[in-house]
C-alpha positions, 0 to 999 in steps of 0.5 A, a space after each residue: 103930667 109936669 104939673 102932677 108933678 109940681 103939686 106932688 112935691 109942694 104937697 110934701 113937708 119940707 124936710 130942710 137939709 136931708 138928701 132924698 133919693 130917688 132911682 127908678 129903672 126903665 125899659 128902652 124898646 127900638 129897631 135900627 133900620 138904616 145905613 151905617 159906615 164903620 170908619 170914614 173910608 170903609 164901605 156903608 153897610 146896610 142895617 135892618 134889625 126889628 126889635 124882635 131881632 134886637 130882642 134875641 140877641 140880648 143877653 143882659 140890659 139895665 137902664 136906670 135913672 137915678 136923683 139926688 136932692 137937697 134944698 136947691 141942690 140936684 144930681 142926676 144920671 141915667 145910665 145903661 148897660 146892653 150885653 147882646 151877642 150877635 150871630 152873623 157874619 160881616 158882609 165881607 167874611 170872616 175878618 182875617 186873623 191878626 
């Protein structure tokens, strides 16, 4: 694929210097499976959730990669955004009100 790639841009004309953007969205699929703990002398909780669990509690999710480039120089950044909601009570309860 790198070398797709690398023939790809030599093929092209070189257009001196102009910038070139390129953004390109993406999708981002996972589980979480293991054990976690919150603060340094909190208890470890264990964590199982499938990717159809992660699923039903997202809301909204964006991930975007995006590039920009002229002659030799490159800026890049790959971000994203999950809003998910949760339906579960902590272990321990409800938390106390403050």
């Amino acid at each position: 694929m790198l070398a797709l790639g690398a023939g790809l841009a030599q093929a092209q004309p070189e257009q001196g210097d102009v910038w070139r953007f390129q953004a390109t969205p993406y999708l981002w699929m996972t589980g979480l499976q293991g054990d976690i703990r919150p603060a340094r002398y909190a208890p470890t909780a264990h964590v199982s959730q499938s990717f159809s669990d992660v699923l039903s509690d997202l809301d909204a999710a964006v991930f975007l990669n995006a590039t920009a480039r002229k002659v030799r120089h490159v800026l890049h950044a790959d971000g994203s955004y999950a809003d998910v909601v949760g339906h579960r009570q902590p272990a321990h309860g409800p938390e106390s009100p403050r």
